[in-house]
C-alpha positions as CSV (number, residue, x, y, z in Angstrom):
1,X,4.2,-0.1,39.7
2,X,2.3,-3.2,41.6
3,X,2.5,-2.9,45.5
4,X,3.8,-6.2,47.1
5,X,5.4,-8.1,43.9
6,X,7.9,-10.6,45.3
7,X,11.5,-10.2,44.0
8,X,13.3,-13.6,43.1
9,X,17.1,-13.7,43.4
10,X,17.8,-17.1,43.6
11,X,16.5,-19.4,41.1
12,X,13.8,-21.7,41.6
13,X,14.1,-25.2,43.7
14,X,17.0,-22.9,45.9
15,X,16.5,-24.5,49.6
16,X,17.2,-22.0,52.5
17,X,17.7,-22.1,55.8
18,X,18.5,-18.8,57.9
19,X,20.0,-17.6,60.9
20,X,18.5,-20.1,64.1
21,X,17.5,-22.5,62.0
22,X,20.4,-22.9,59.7
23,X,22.8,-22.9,63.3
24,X,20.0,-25.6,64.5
25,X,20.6,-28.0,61.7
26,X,24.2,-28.2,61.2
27,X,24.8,-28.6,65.0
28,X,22.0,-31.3,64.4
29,X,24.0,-33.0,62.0
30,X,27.3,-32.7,63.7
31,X,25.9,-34.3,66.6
32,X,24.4,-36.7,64.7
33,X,27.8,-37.7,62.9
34,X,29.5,-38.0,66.4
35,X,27.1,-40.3,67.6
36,X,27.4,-42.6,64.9
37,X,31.4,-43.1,65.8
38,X,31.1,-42.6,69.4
39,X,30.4,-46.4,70.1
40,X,33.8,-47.2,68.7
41,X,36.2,-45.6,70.9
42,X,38.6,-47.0,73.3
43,X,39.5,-50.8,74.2
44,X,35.4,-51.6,74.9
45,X,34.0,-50.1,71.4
46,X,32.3,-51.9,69.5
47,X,32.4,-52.6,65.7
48,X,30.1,-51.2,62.4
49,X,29.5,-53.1,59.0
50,X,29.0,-51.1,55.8
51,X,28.1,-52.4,53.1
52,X,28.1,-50.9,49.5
53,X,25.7,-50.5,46.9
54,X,27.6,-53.6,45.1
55,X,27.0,-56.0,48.7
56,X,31.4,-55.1,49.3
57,X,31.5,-55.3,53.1
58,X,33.6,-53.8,55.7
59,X,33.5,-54.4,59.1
60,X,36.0,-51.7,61.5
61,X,36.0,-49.6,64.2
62,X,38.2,-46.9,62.6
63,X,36.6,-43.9,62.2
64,X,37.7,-42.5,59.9
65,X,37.0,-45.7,57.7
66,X,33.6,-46.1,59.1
67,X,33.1,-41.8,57.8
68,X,34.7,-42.4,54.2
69,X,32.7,-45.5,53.9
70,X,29.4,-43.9,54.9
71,X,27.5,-41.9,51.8
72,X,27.0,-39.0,53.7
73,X,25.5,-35.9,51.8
74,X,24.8,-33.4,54.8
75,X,27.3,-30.3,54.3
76,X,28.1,-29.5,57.9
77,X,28.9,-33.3,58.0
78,X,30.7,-33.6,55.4
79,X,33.3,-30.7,57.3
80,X,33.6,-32.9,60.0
81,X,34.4,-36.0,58.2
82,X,37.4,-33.5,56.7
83,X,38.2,-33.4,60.3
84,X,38.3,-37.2,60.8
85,X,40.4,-37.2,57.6
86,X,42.9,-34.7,58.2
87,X,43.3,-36.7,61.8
88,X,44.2,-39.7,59.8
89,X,46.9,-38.0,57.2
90,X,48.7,-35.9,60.2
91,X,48.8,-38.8,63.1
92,X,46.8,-41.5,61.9
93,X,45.0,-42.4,64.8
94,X,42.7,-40.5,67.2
95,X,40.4,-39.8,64.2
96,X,36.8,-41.0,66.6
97,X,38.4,-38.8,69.4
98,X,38.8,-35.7,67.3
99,X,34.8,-36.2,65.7
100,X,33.3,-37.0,69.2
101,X,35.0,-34.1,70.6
102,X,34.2,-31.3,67.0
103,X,29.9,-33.0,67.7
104,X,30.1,-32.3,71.7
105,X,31.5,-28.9,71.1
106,X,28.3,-28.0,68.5
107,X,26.6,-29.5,71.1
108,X,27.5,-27.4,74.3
109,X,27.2,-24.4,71.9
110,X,23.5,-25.1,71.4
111,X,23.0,-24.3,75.2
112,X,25.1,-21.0,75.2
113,X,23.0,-19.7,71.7
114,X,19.8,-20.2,73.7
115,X,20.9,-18.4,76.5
116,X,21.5,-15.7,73.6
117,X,25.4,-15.6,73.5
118,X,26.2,-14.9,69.7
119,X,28.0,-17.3,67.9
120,X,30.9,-15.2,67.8
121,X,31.5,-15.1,70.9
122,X,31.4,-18.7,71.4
123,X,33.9,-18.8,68.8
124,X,36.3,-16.7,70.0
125,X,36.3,-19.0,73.2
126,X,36.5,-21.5,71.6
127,X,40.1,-20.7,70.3
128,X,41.3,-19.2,73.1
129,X,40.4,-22.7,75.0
130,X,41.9,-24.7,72.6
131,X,45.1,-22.4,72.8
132,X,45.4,-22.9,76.1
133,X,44.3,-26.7,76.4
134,X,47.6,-26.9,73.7
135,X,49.4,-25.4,77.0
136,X,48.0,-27.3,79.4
137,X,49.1,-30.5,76.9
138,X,52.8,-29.0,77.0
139,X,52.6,-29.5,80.7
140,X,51.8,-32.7,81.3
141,X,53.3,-34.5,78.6
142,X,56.2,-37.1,79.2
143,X,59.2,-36.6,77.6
144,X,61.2,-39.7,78.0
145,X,60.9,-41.7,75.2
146,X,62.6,-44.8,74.7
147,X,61.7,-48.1,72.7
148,X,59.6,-49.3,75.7
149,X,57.7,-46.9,75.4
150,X,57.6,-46.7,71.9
151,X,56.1,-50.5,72.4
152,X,53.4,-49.3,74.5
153,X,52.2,-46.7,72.0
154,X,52.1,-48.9,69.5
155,X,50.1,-51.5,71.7
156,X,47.9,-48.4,73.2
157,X,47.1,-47.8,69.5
158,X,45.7,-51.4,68.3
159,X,43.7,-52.5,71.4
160,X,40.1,-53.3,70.2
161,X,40.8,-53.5,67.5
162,X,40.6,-57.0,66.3
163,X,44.6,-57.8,67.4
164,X,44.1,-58.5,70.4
165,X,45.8,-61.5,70.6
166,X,48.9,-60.6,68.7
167,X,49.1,-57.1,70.0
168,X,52.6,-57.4,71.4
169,X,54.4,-59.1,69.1
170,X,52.6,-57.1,66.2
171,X,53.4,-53.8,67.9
172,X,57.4,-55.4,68.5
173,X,57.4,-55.5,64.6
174,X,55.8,-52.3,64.2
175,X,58.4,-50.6,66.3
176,X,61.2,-52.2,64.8
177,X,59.7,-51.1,61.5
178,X,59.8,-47.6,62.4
179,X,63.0,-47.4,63.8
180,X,64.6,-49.4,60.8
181,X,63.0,-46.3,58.5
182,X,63.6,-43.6,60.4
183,X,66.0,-40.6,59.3
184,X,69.1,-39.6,61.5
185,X,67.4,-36.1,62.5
186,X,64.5,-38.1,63.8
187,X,61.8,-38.5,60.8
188,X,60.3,-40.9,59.8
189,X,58.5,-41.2,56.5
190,X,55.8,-44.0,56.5
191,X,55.6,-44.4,53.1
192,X,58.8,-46.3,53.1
193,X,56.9,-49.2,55.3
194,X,55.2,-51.3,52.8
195,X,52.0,-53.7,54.3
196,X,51.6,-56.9,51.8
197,X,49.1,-59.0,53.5
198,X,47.5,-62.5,52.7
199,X,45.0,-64.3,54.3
200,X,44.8,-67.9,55.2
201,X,47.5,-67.8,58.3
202,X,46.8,-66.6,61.8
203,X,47.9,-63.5,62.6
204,X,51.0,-64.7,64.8
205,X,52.5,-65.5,61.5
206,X,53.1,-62.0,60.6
207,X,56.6,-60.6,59.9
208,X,58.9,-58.1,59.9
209,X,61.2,-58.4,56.2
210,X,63.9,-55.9,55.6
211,X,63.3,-55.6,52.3
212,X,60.4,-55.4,49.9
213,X,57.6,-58.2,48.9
214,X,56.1,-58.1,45.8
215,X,53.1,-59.8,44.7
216,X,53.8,-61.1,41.4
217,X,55.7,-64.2,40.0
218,X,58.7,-64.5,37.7
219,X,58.0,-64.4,34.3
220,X,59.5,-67.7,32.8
221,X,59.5,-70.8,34.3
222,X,62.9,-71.7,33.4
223,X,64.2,-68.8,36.1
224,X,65.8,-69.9,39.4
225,X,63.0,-69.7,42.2
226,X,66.0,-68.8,44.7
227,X,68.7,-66.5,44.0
228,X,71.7,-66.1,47.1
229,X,73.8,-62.6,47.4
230,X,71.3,-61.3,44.6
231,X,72.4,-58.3,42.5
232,X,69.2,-56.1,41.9
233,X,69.1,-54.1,38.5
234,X,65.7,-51.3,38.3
235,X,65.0,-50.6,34.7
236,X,61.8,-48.3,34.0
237,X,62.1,-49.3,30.3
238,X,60.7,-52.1,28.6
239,X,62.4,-54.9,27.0
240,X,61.1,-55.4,23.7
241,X,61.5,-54.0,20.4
242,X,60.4,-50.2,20.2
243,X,57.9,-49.3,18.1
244,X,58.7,-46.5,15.5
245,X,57.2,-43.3,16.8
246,X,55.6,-42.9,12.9
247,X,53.8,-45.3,11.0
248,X,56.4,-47.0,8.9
249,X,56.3,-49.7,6.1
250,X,58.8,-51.8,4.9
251,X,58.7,-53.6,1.6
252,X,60.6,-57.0,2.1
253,X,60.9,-58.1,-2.2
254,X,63.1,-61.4,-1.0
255,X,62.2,-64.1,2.2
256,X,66.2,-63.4,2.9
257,X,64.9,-59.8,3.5
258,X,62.7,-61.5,6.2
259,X,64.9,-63.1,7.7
260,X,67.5,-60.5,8.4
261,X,64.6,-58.4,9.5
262,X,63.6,-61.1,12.2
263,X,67.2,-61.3,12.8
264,X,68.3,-58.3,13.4
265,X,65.0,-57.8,16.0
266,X,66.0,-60.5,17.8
267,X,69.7,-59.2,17.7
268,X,68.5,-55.9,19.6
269,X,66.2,-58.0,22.5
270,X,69.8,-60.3,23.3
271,X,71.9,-56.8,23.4
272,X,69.2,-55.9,25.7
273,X,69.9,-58.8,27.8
274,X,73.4,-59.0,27.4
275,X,73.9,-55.2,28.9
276,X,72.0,-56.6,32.4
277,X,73.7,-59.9,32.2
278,X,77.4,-58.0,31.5
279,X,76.4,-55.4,34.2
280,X,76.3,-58.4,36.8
281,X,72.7,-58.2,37.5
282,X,71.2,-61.5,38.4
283,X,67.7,-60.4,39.6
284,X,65.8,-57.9,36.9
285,X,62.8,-55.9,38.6
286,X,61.2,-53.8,35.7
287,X,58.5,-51.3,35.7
288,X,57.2,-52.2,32.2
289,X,57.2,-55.1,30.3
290,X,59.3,-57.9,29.4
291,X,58.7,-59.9,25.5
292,X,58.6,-63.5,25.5
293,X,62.4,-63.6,23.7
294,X,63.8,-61.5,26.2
295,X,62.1,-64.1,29.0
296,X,63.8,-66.8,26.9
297,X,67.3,-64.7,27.4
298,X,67.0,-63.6,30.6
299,X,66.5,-67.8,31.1
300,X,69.2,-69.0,29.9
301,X,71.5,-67.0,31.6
302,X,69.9,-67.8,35.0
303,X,68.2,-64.0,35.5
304,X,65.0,-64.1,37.8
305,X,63.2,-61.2,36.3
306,X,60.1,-59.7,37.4
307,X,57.9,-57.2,35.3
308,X,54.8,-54.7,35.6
309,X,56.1,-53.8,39.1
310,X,54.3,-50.5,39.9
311,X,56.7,-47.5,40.4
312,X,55.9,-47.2,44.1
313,X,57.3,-50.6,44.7
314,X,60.9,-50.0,42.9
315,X,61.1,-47.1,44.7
316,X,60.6,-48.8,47.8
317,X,63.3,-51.4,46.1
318,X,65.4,-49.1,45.3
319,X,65.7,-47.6,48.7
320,X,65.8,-51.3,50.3
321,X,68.4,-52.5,48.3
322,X,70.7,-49.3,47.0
323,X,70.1,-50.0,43.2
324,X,69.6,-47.3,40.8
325,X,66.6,-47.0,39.0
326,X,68.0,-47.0,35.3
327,X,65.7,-45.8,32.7
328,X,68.8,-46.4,29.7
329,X,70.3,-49.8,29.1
330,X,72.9,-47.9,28.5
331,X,73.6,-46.4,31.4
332,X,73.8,-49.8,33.5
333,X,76.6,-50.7,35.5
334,X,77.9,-52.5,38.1
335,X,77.2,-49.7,40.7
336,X,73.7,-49.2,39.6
337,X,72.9,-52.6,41.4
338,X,71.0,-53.2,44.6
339,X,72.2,-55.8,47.0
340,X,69.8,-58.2,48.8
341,X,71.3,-61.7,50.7
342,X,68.3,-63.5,49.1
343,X,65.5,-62.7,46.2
344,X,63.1,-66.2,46.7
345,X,59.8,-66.5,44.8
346,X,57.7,-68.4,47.3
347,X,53.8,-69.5,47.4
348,X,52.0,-67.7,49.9
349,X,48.4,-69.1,49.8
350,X,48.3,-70.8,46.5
351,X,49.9,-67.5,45.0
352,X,53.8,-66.6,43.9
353,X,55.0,-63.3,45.2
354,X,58.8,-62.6,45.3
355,X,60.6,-61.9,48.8
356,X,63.6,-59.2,48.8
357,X,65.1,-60.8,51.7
358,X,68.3,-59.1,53.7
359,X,69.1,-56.1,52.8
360,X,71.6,-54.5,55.0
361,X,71.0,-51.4,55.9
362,X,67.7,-51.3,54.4
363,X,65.7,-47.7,54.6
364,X,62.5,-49.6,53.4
365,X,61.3,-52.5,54.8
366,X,57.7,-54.6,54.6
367,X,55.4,-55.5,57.2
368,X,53.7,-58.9,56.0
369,X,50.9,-59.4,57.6
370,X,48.6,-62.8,58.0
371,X,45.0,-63.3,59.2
372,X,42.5,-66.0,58.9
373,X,40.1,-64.0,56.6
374,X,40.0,-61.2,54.0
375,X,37.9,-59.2,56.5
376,X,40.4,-60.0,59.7
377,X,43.1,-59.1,57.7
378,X,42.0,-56.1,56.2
379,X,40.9,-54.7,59.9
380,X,44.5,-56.1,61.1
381,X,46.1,-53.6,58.2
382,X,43.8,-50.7,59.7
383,X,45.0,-51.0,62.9
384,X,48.2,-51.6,61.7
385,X,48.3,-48.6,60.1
386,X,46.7,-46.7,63.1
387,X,50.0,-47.7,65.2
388,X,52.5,-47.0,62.7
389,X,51.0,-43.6,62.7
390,X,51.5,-43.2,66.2
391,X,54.6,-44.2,66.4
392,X,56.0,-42.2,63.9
393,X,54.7,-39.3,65.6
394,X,56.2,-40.2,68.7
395,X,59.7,-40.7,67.5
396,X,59.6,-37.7,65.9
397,X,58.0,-35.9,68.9
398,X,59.4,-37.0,71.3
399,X,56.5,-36.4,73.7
400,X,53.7,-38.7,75.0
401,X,50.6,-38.3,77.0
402,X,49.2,-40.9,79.5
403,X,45.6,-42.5,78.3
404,X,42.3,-43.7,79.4
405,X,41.1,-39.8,79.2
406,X,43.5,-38.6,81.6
407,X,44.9,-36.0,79.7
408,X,41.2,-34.8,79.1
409,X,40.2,-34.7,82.7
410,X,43.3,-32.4,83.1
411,X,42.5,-29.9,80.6
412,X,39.0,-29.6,81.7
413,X,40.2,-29.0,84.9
414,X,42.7,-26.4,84.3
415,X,40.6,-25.0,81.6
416,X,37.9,-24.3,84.6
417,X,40.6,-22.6,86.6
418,X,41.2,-20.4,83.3
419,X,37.4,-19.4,82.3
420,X,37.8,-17.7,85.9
421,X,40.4,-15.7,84.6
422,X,38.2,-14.4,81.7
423,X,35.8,-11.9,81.8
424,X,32.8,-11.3,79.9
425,X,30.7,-13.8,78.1
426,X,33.9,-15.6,76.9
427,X,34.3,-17.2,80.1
428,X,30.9,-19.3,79.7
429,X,32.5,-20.6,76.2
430,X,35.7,-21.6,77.9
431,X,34.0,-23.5,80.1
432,X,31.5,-24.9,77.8
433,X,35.3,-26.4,75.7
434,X,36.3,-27.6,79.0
435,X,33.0,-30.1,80.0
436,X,32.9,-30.6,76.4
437,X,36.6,-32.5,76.5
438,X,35.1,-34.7,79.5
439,X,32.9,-36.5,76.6
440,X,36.5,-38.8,75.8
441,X,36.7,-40.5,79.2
442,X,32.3,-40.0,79.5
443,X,32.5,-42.5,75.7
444,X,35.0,-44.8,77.4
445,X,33.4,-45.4,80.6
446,X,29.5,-46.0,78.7
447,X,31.4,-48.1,76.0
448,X,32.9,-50.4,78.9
449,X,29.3,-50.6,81.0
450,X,30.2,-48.4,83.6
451,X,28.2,-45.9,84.8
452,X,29.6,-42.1,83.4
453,X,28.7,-40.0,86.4
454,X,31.0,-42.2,88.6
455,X,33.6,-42.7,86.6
456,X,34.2,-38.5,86.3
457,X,33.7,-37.9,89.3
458,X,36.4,-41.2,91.0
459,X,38.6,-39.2,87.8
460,X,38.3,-35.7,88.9
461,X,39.2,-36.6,92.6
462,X,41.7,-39.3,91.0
463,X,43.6,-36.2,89.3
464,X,43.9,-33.9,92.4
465,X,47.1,-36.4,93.1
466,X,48.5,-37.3,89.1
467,X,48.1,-36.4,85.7
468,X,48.1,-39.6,84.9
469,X,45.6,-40.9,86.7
470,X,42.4,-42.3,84.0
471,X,39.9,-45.0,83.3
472,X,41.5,-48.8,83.5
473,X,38.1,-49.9,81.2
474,X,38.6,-53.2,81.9
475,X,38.6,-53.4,85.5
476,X,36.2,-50.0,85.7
477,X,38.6,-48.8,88.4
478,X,40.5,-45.5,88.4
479,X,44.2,-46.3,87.4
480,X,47.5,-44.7,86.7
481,X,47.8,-44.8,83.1
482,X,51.9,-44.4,83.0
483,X,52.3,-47.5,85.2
484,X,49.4,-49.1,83.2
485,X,51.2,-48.8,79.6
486,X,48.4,-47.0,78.4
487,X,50.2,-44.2,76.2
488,X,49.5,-42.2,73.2
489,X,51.7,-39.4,71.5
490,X,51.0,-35.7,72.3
491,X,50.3,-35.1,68.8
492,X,47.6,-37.2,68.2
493,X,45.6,-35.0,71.3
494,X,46.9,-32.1,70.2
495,X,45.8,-32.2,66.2
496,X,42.6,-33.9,67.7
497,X,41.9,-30.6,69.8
498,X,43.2,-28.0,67.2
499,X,41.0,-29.5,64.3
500,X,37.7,-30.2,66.4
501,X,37.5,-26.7,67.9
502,X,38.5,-25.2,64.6
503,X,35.6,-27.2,62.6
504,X,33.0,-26.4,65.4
505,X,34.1,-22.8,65.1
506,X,33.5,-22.6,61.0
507,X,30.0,-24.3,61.5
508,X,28.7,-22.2,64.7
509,X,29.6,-18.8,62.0
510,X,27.6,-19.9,59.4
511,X,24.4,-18.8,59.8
512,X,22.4,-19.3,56.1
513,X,22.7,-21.9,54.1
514,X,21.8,-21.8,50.3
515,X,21.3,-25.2,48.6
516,X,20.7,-25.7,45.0
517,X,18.5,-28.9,44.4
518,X,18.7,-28.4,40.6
519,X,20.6,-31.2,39.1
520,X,23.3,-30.4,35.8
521,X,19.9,-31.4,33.6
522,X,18.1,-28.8,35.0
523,X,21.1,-26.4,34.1
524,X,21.1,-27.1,30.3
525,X,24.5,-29.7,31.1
526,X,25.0,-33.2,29.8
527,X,24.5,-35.2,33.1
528,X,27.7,-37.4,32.2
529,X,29.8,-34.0,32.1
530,X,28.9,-32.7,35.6
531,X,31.7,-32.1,37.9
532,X,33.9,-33.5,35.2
533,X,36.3,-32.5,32.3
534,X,34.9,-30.0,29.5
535,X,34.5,-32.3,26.2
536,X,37.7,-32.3,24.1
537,X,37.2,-30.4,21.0
């Protein structure tokens, strides 16, 4: 046998990084990622613009848009833009927090693996700081929550971030929103708050309708534009003539044939009608479509009817208004209505959309929301969304923690008091999760031109007396954040916390990383078919 032959396991054009250098180049990339957001947080953050490979631009300081936006192909970065993302579906704010605080934590642990502590160990105290930063959160949350303070959150939520001139009456609307939706054991389900927006309006002109909008315009002309104490029918069927499900042919031998045939089509589309119209529905919202005799129908016996609404929208109608959606004619009746106090097609910007206006009791409602721009509107929606996020999770929570990186200050501090209590190389972990937290108030303080070192140290003294003492960043003094109506819900700190320390965790174990560079041509696979479907047969 030959002496020294090398033995190939993985295939050729396999990059590999080991041990060190593997641990090196994810926390590389982590901290990479976290710089790249860090510039957005808080009141003082500035914006980014991305633009796609089509010249589509988006300018935000959301993080989690600015992370899905970004074409980012490094794997360890790619887990902490799932970090940023599960943020966003569990709170939907605090995503920049949780990704500043996942790329300090890889970046603390670089020190400790130096210093020869195995990435185990790191990890291990790593949880058991988190678990007890979740504690320390327990302690100093606020628990009386009322609809002031549910204004605040909402307002704490949307500063910088492009609304700052409507912030208060936009976060009024976003409360009321919430509260209009919101279950009787306390959830909320966000879906049912629908955001239409138009430009060409400042942002003042936003509104609160408890109902639904929809963008589209009623199909005939001939239809009232404005229909009072409007009776809603929801069909999810179209109104036309079927089709046979089999090709069919019919041999018409005499033009009266023809005529009976035409006849007896049009005879079906007026029963059609006729069961909406004898039902007492005078507004029609259907999912599919609508033929031009049925239009001609629905006319003349003064029906606005609507088609091609998408199914999310008369769900959200059907909740609004109380109607049933009705897939058989058949089955209509009088109860199967909705009720609405006004269904008005109006032009919004040099386009029709219909208004569902006044629905009592309504359990979905639509925030319409103006700017002067497509851009300023879009970023409005974002931040939008951001506080109706929050807000859900406080009124279902119930808890609130002051702002301005008070509640970080106060778990690094406790934390320190904790890593005492821990023997063994643990401690130096702990302790490494507690300096890392001080990077939130750190990024708010260099965001608003102040100088860091000052600011944590006026906030560690600061917190000897409150919890809710943090960083007013637009006077650059030390403030109380309670009195200040700087609030955010627990939950957005918590899940920030829980998903940062549990992403830094799964990167610090990994310690070789295989990488194929062979594309699916290289593999004997039809390019087009790689990472999709098999071919039908």
């Amino acid at each position: 046998m030959a002496q020294g032959q090398p033995i190939f396991i993985l295939p050729e054009g396999t990059n590999r990084s080991v041990g060190r250098d593997a641990q090196r180049n994810n926390i590389l990339a982590g901290k990479v990622l976290a710089e790249t957001v860090r510039t957005t947080l808080g009141p003082k953050g500035m914006d980014k613009m991305l633009v796609d490979g089509l010249g589509d631009i988006v300018v935000t300081n959301d993080g989690v848009t600015i992370l899905k936006e970004m074409d980012i192909e490094h794997p360890a970065a790619k887990m902490l833009v799932e970090v940023a993302k599960t943020q966003e579906d569990e709170v939907g704010d605090g995503t920049t927090t949780a990704v500043i605080i996942a790329g300090e934590l890889l970046k603390k642990s670089e020190g400790l693996l130096d210093s020869d502590i195995h990435p185990t160990i790191i990890a291990m105290g790593y949880r058991k700081a988190a678990e007890k930063a979740q504690e320390i959160l327990d302690e100093i949350a606020i628990d009386d929550v009322d609809s002031e303070i549910l204004l605040k959150v909402a307002m704490t939520a949307m500063t910088g971030k492009g609304t700052e001139a409507a912030r208060e009456p936009l976060a009024k609307l976003i409360v009321d929103a919430v509260e209009a939706i919101a279950e009787e054991d306390g959830t909320v389900d966000t879906d049912n708050i629908k955001i239409e927006k138009k430009d060409g309006a400042v942002v003042e002109e936003s509104s609160l309708v408890e109902g639904v909008i929809i963008d589209k315009e009623r199909v005939h002309p001939g239809m009232p534009s404005e229909i009072k104490d409007a009776k809603i029918a929801l069909i999810n069927t179209p109104l036309e003539v079927k089709e046979t499900e089999m090709d069919a042919e019919i041999t018409i031998t005499d033009p009266a044939q023809m005529q009976a045939f035409i006849e007896q089509e049009e005879k079906m589309v007026k029963d059609m009608v006729n069961k909406i119209v004898d039902a007492g529905a005078n507004v029609l919202f259907a999912q599919k479509g609508i033929d031009d005799l049925a239009q001609h129908y629905l006319s003349k016996a003064g029906v606005l009817a609507v088609r091609r609404v998408k199914k999310s929208d008369i769900e959200k109608l059907s909740r609004a208004t109380g109607a049933s959606v009705i897939t058989n004619l058949d089955d209509l009746t009088e109860e199967d209505l909705g009720i609405a106090g006004t269904v008005e097609e109006r032009k919004i910007s040099g386009e029709e959309m219909i208004f569902v206006e006044e629905c009592s009791g309504a359990k979905s409602v639509t925030l319409f929301v103006r700017g002067s721009t497509k851009h300023i509107v879009d970023e409005i929606v974002r931040a939008i969304e951001d506080a109706i996020g929050v807000v859900a999770a406080t009124v279902e929570d119930d808890k609130v923690v002051a702002g301005g990186g008070a509640p970080e200050i106060a778990m690094a501090k406790k934390l320190k008091d904790y890593a005492e209590s821990i023997s063994g190389r643990e401690q130096l972990a702990v302790n490494a999760f507690a300096e890392a937290l001080e990077i939130v108030p750190k990024t708010l303080a260099e965001n608003a031109g102040l100088d860091s070192i000052d600011s944590l140290v006026d906030l560690r003294a600061a917190q000897e007396d409150s919890f809710y003492m943090g960083l007013d960043v637009f006077t650059g003094e030390v403030a109380d954040m309670k009195e200040a109506g700087v609030i955010e819900p627990k939950r957005v700190k918590k899940q920030a916390i829980q998903s940062a320390s549990e992403a830094a965790e799964m990167i610090l174990r990994i310690d070789d990383v295989i990488a194929s560079t062979r594309g699916p041509e290289d593999m004997g696979m039809d390019p087009s078919m790689a990472g999709g479907m098999p071919p039908m047969m």
